[in-house]
KELOLO-628726 format. One record per residue (C-alpha): residue in one letter; x, y, z. Coordinates in steps of 0.001 Angstrom, whole numbers, plus 524288, in hexadecimal, padded with zeros to 5 digits. Each point is the difference from the previous one (the first is absolute). Layout:
BEGIN
aXYZ/...
! end
This chain:
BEGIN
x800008000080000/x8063880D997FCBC/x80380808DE80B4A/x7F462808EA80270/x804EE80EE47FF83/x7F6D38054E8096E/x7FC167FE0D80DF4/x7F2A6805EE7FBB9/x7FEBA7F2F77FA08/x7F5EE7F7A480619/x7F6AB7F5FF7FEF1/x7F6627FD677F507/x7F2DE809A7800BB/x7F6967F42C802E4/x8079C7FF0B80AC3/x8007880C0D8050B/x7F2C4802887FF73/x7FB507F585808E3/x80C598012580A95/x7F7B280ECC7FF14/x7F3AA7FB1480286/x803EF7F61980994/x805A4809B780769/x7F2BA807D580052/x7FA547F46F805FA/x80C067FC9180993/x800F080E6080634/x7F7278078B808A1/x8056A809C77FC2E/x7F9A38033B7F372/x7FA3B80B687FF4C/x7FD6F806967F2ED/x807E27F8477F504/x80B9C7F80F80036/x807817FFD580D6A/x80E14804C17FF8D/x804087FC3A80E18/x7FBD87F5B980A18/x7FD1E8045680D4B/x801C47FC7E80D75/x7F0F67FBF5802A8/x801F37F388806A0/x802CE7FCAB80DF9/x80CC77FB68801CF/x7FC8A7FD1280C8A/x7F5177F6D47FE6D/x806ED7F8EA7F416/x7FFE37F2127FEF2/x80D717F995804DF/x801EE7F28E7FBDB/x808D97F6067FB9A/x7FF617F47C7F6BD/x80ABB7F7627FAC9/x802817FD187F14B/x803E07F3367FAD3/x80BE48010B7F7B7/x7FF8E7F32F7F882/x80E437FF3A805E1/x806CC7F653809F4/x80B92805778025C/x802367FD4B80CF4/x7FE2A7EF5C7FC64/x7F3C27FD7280921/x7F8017FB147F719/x7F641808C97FF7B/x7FFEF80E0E7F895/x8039380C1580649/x7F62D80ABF803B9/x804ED80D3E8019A/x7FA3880ACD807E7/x7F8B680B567FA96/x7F9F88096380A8F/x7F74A8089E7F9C8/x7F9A780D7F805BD/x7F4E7805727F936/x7F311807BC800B8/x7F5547FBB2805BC/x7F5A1808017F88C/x803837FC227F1FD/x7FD027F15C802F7/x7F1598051280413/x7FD82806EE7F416/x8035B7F4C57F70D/x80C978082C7FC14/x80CDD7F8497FB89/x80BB18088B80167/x80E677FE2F7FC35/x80B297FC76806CF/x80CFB80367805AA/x80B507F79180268/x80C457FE3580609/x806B67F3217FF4C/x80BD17FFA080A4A/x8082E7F7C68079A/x8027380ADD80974/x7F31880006807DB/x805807F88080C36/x80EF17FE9E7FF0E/x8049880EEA7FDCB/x7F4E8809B77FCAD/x7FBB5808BB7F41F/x8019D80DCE800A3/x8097980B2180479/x7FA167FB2280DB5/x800F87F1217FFEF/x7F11C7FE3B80199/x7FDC87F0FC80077/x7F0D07F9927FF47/x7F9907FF1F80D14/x7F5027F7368028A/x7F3777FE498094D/x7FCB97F4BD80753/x7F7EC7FC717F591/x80BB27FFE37F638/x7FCAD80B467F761/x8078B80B1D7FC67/x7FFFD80C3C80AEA/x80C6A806EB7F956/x802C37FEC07F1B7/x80C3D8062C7FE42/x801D580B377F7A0/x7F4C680B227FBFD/x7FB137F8777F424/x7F3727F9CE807FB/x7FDBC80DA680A50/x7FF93808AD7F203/x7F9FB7F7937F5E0/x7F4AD7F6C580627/x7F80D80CF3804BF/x7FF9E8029C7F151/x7FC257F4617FC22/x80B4B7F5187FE47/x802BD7F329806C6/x80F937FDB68056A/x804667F2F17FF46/x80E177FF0180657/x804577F1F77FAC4/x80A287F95E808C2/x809717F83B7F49A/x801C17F0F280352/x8086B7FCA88096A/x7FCFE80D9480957/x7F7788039880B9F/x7F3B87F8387FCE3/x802607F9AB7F4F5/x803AA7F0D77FC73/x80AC47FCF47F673/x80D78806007FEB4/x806AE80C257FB73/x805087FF407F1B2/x8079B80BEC7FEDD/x7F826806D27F4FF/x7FB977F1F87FAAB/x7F5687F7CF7FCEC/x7FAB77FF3480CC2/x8028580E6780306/x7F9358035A7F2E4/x7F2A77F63C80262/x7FDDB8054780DAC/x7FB6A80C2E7F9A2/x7FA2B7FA5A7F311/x7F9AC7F65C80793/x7F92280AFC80787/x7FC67808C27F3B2/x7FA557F32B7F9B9/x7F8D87FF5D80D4D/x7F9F280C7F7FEEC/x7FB3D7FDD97F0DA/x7FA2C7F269802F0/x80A0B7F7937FABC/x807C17F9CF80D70/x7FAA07FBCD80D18/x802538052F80D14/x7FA9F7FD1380DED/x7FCC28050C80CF9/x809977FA158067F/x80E507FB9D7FF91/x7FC9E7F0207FEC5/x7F256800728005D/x7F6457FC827F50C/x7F6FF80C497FF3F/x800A0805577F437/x800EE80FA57FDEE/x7FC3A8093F7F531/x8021580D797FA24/x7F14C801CD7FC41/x8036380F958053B/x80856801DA7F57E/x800EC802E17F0D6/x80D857F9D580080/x806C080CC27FA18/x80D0E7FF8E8080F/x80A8C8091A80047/x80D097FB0880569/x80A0B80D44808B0/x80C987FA6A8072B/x80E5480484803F2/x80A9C7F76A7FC84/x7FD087F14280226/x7F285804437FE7F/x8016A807027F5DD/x808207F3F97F933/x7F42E7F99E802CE/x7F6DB8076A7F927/x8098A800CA7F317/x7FF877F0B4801C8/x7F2F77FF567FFF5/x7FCA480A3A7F47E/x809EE7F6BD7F7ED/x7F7FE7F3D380014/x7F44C807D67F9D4/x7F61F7FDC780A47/x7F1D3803127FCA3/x7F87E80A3180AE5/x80D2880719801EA/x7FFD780C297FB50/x80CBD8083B804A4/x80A6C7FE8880769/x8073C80BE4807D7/x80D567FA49802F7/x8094D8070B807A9/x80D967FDEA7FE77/x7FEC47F2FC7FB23/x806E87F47D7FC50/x7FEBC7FD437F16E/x8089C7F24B7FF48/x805687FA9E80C12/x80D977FC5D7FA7D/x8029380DCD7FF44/x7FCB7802CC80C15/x80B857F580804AC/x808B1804747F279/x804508070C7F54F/x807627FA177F53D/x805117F51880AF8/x804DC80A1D8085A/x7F8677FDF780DF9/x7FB2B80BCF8064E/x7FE2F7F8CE80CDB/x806FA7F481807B5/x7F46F7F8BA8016E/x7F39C7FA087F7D5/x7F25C7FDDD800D4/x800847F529808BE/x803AF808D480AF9/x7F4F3809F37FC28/x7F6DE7F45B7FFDE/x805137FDD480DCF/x7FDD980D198056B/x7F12E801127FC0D/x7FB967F1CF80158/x7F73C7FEA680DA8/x804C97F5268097D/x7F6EA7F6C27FBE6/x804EF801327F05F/x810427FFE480421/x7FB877F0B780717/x7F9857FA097F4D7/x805E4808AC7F5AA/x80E927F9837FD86/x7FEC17F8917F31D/x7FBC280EDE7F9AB/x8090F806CD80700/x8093F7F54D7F994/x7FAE9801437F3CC/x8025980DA57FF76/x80E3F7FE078048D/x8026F7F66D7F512/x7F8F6808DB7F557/x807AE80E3780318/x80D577FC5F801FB/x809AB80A728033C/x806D87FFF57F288/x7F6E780A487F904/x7FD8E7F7347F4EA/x7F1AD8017B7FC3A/x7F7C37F3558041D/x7F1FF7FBC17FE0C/x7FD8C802F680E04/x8036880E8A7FA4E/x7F8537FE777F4AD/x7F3927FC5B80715/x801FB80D2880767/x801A9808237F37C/x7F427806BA7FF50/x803F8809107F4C3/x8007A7F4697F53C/x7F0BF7FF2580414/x7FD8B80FEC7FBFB/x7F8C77FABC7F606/x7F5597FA4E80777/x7FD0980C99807EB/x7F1718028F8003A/x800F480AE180BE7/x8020780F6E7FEAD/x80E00802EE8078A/x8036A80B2680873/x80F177FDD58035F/x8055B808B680A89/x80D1C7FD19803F0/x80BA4809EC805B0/x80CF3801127F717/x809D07FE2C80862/x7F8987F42D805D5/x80C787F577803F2/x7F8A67F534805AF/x7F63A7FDD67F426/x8098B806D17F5E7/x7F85F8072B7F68E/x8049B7F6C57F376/x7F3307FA44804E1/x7F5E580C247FCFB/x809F77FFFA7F425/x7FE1D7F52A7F9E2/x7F19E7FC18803B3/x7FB4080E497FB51/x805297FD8E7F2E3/x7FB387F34D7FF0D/x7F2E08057E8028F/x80179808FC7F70C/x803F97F7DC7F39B/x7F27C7F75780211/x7F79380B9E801E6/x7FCD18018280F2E/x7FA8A80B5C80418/x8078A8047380B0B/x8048F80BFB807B4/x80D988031E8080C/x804E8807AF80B8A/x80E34801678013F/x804B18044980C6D/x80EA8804F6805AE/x7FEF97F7C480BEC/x803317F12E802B5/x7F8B47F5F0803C3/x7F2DA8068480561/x7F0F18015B7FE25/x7FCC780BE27F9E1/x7F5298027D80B42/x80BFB80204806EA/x8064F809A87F62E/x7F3FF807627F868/x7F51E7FDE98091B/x7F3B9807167FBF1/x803927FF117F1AD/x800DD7F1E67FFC9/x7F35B7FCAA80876/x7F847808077F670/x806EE7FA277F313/x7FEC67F3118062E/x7F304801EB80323/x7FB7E807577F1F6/x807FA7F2A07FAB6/x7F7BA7F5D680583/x7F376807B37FE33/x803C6800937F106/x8059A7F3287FECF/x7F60C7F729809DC/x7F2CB809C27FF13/x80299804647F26E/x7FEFA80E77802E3/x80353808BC7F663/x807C380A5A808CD/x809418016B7F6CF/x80B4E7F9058054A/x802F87F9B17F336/x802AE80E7F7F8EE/x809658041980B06/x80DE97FDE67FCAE/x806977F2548007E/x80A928031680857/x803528081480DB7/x80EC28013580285/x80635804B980B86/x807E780AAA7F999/x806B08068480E25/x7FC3D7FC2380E17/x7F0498033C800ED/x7FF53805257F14C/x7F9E77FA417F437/x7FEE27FE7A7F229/x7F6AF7F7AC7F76F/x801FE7FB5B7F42F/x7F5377FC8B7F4C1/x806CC7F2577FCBB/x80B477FAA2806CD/x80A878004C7FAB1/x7FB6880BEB7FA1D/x7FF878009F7EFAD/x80D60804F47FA21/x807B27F70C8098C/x8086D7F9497F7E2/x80AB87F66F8022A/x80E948070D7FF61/x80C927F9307FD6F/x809F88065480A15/x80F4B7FD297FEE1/x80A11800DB80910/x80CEF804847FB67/x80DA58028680755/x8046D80C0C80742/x80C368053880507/x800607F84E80CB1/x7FDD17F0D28014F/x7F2B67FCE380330/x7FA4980EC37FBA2/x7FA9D7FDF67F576/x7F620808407F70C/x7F0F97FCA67FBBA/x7FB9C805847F205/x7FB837F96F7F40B/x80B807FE9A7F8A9/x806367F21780119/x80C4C7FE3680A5D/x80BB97F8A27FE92/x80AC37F9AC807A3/x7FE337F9FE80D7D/x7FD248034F80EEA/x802F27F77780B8F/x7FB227FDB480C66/x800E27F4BF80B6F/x7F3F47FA0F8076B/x80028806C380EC7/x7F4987F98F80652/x8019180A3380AF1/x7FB1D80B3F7F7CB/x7F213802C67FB71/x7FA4A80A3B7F4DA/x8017680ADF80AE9/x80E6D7FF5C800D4/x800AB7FE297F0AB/x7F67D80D217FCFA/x80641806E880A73/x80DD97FE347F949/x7FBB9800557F47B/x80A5080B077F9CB/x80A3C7F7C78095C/x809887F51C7FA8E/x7FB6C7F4D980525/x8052F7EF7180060/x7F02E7FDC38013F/x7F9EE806047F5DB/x7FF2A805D47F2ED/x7F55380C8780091/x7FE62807F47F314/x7F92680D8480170/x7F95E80A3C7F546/x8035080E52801F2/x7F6E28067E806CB/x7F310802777F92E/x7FAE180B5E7FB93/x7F10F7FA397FE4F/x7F90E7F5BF8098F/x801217F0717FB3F/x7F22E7F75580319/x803837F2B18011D/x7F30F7F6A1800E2/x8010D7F3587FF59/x809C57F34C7FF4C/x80E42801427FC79/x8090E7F75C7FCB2/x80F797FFD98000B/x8074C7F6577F6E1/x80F857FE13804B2/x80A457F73F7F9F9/x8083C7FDAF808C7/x80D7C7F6878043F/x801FE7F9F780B90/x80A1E7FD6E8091E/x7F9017F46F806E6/x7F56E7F4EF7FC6E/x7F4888089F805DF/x7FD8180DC68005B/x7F3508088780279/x7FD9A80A8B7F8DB/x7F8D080EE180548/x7FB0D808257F7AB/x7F99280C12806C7/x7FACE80D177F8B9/x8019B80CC680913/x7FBA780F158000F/x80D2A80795805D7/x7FA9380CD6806DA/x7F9DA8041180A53/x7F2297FC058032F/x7F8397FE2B80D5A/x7F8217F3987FEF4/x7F9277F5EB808F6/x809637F9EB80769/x7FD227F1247F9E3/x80C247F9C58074F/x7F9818053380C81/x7FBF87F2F58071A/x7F14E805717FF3D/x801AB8021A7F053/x7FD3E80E6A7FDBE/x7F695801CD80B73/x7FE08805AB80DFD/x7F5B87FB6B807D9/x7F98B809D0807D9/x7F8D77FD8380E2D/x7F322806267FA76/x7F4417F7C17F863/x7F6FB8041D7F59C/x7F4327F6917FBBC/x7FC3C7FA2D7F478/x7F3837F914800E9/x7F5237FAE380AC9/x806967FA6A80C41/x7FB2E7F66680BD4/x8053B7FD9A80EC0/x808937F5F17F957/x80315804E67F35F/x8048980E017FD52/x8025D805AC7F5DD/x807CB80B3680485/x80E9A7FE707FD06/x80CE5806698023B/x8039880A007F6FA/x80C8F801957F456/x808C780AF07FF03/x80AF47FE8B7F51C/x80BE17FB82804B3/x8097280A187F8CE/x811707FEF77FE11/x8059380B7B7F72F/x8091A7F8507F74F/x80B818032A7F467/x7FB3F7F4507F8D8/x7F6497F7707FCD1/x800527F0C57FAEA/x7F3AA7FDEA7F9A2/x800357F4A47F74A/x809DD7F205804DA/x800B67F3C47F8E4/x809517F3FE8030F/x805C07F39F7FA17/x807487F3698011D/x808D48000A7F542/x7FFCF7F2137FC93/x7F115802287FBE2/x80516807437F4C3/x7F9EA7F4A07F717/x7F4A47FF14807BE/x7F9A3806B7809FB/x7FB2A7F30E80639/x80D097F8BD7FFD1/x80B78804CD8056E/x80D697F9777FC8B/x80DDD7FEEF80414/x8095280CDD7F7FE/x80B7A7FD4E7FA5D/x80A0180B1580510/x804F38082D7F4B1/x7F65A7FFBA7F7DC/x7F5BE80AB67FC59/x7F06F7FD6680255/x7F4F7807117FB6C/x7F36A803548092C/x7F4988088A8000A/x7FC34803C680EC9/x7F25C8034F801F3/x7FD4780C3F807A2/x7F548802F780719/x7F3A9807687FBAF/x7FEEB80F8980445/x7FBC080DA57FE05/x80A8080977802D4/x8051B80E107FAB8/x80B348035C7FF47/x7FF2680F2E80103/x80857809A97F868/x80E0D80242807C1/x801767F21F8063A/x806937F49C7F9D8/x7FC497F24E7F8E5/x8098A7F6108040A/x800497F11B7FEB1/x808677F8B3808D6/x802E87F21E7FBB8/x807077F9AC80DCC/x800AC7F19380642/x7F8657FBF280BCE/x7F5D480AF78048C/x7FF767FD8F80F81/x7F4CA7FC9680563/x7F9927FFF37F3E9/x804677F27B7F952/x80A537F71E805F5/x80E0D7FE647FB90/x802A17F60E7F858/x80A9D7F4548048C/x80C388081F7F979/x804AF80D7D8019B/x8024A802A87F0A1/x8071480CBF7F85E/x7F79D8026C7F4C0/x802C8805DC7F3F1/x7F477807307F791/x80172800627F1DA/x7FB7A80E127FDE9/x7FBF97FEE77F0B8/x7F6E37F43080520/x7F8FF805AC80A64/x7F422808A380152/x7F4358045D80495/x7F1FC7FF897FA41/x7F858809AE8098C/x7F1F18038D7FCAF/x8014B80E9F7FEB8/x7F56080A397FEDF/x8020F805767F211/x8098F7F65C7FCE6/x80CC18033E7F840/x7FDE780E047FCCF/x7FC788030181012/x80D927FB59803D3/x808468058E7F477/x7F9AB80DD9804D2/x7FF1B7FD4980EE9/x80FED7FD347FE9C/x8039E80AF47F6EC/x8040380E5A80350/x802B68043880E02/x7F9B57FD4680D00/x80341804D080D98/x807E67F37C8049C/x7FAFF7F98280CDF/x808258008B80B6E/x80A1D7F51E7FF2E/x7FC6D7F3AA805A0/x80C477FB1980A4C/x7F8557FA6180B0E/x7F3437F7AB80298/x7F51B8078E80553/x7F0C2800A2804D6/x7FB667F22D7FDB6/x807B57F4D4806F1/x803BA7F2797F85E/x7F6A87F8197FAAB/x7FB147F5B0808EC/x7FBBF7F3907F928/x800517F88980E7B/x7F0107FD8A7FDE8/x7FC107F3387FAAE/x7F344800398030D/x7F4D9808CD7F462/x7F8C3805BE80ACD/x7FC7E80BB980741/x80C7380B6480483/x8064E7F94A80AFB/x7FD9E7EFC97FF53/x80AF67FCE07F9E5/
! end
């Protein structure tokens, strides 16, 4: 299917016109004409609380009978009366009991009776006085549920499914955890929109890839979008663990006794080598694009280094060449929710999303612009399509300067060499903080200062030839803005955020579920340069990206690094440097030598996607510019910490 140009885009008419019309007969709140918002007219308080358990079709955990997986569900009492069906939102996690969800850690509480008292999050206090249900899915193997935890698998994927099949008729659930009463969604019309962070989020891609009928969007929030590179790039490992320890940390007690052969199984099926597996390839969810019936509103934050944004990357253009309709926020900070970055805005996009997507109101959410990047701490800019028309791919080229390991960046092809040796101890910030330094660990080439701004949206990608010294070698190929900037401070252990002692509410709330929570400030470092796009690789992939293999010292390889999706500017007076370098600390691990590599400059380039392609950069680099300070020392934001190995909320990992 060709990729759709517009986010205006949408379904067929027919269609259209009776989402409208069921909406006129879903809302109380119609009035005169269509609606163009749901309101809060239901009692949250008197909502029905209850819990049923889905049957999977599974056995994962080997007891011979199929796993059920919990599903509490709060909803509104008063649509049920009037014969009303309303829609549904869902959040599929294996955080409910182990760690929390949420800048606060909320976990589910329960009453005596077992039903839900707190569902965390505001998802259930703002949207079932307007008319939703919230179903909070615990994935197999956690909290309530039977079976084990898969790690983004087949399991993990079927305990929502199973659910969303539930709720259009199709699977069966009961009252109970081993009883025989059956349960059914006769409250609902089975439309189901899927909103997560992280795992959660993964989840919801997952889901949206097997094509699932009744579900209709999916709002995932820094996401996973194939699990292998969550562990890898290129065979270089970005943590010193795998998935069976992450299965570990989130599995209840009952799930670590009788879990062992899975846990085994997914020992066996991601070994440590970084070759690509079919364990891996059942976690790709981005070979499955295709399949995608559900609207997609990615949010993720750009200098994200848990979930690494070659996720959004790769998954939004995916989406994109099959025709999804879809919409993107982009935000400066790390690993966080944006109702703990842009508050009010995204509560009343979120909410204006579901209403369009799930009620079919025409409130002209699908004629606002595709994308909202975070262009400075706080400040905005939106952009009509993402990346935005006239971004074209550019062909960058390093070339030699007068010092080893200075080097220019221009169009015009370079030639000789530049050498550098593997120091494990150093990470991007020493490298972009030296970068007009000799140094034995990396090889930085820099443009003259600009005299116009540089948009770079999108992927990049950085192909090296390069010799080496030893029989493996990782490569790191990092894109940075030299000048001075003040931007959230993502290396900050919260991500870009302060939280504040004082609440503000968003939604209905009871004795045992508020929904009153702590407010965001930005978390702020004033900085003389900024790495905004990484990529690494294991050398010996250089034939394939799924197999690594032994080098043979002395002889020159060929690799293209991927780097990872972005929206930045570069503005007039700072610098454009790429720094090609060894092991990034705390980012990827070393590899088993400590190798001197040498780069064949007339081999090795960079393909960035820049705004206005060719043309933008031969202007932005020509004439004069008032030079940026010189860069001699790192400053503002602290290394990179890639210590968290677990895709969950600021602080678990």
């Amino acid at each position: 299917m060709p990729t759709r140009t517009r986010f205006t885009t949408w379904r067929p008419l027919a269609t259209v016109i009776v989402a409208v019309l069921m909406a006129a007969f879903l809302t109380p709140a119609v009035a005169h004409g269509a609606p163009r918002e749901s309101r809060p007219v239901y009692s949250y308080t008197n909502a029905i609380r209850e819990a049923v358990w889905v049957d999977t079709g599974l056995d994962g955990d080997g007891d011979g009978k199929t796993d059920r997986v919990a599903a509490d569900i709060v909803r509104p009492r008063e649509p049920a009366r009037q014969h009303r069906k309303i829609p549904v939102i869902m959040d599929a996690s294996p955080y409910y009991s182990c760690c929390g969800r949420g800048n606060e850690s909320q976990k589910k509480t329960y009453d005596a009776n077992g039903d839900v008292v707190q569902m965390p999050l505001f998802y259930d206090n703002y949207f079932v006085p307007r008319g939703y249900a919230f179903v909070g899915v615990d994935l197999a193997g956690t909290n309530r549920s039977d079976g084990c935890v898969d790690v983004g698998g087949r399991s993990d994927i079927r305990s929502a499914k199973a659910v969303i099949d539930w709720l259009n008729g199709r699977a069966r659930a009961y009252t109970t955890r081993t009883g025989n009463v059956r349960a059914t969604a006769t409250w609902t019309n089975g439309r189901t929109g899927m909103i997560g962070k992280s795992w959660d989020a993964t989840i919801a891609n997952g889901v949206a890839a097997t094509g699932v009928k009744g579900l209709r969007t999916i709002v995932p929030i820094s996401g996973i979008s194939s699990w292998y590179d969550y562990y890898f790039q290129q065979g270089a490992d970005l943590y010193d663990s795998g998935p069976d320890w992450l299965s570990d940390y989130v599995d209840s007690p009952d799930a670590r006794a009788r879990c062992a052969a899975v846990q085994r199984k997914i020992v066996d099926g991601a070994p440590r080598t970084g070759d690509w597996t079919p364990f891996w390839t059942e976690r790709d969810y981005v070979k499955d694009a295709a399949k995608v019936r559900a609207s997609v509103f990615l949010v993720h934050g750009m200098q994200d280094l848990n979930v690494r944004t070659k996720h959004f990357g790769q998954w939004w253009d995916a989406l994109a060449r099959h025709g999804v309709e879809r919409k993107i926020w982009l935000s400066q900070t790390g690993h966080v929710d944006p109702f703990d970055y842009r508050r009010g805005a995204w509560v009343d996009t979120l909410h204006r999303w579901f209403d369009h997507e799930l009620l079919g109101y025409d409130n002209g959410i699908d004629r606002e612009p595709m994308a909202d990047v975070e262009r400075h701490p706080d400040q905005w800019v939106t952009s009509k399509v993402w990346p935005p028309r006239g971004t074209a791919t550019t062909t960058l080229r390093p070339a030699g300067g007068t010092q080893d390991g200075v080097g220019t960046l221009g169009l015009t092809p370079g030639s000789g060499t530049e050498t550098f040796t593997d120091d494990p101890s150093h990470s991007e910030t020493d490298w972009a903080a030296h970068i007009d330094t000799p140094t034995s660990d990396k090889a930085g080439f820099v443009t003259r200062p600009l005299t116009h701004d540089l948009r770079l949206s999108g992927s990049s990608k950085v192909t090296i030839t390069a010799t080496p010294t030893t029989a493996t070698a990782h490569l790191s190929a990092v894109l940075v803005d030299l000048g001075p900037d003040t931007i959230r401070d993502y290396a900050d252990a919260a991500e870009g955020i302060t939280t504040l002692t004082d609440r503000s509410c968003w939604g209905a709330s009871t004795s045992g579920d508020s929904a009153c929570f702590k407010n965001t400030a930005a978390k702020t470092a004033d900085v003389d340069q900024t790495v905004f796009s990484r990529g690494w690789a294991d050398l010996g992939t250089y034939a394939s990206p799924g197999k690594g293999v032994p080098l043979t010292p002395g002889k020159a390889y060929t690799i293209t690094v991927d780097l990872a999706a972005t929206d930045h500017v570069v503005p007039a007076g700072h610098r454009l440097a790429l720094i090609v370098a060894g092991t990034d600390k705390d980012l990827i691990d070393p590899p088993a030598d400590k190798p001197t590599l040498t780069l064949d400059l007339s081999r090795t380039s960079a393909r960035v996607p820049l705004l206005g392609g060719v043309p933008a950069f031969a202007r932005a680099t020509s004439g004069t510019a008032p030079a940026s300070p010189p860069v001699t020392r790192p400053s503002g934001v602290g290394e990179p910490s890639g210590a968290q190995r677990v895709p969950g909320d600021t602080g678990l990992g």
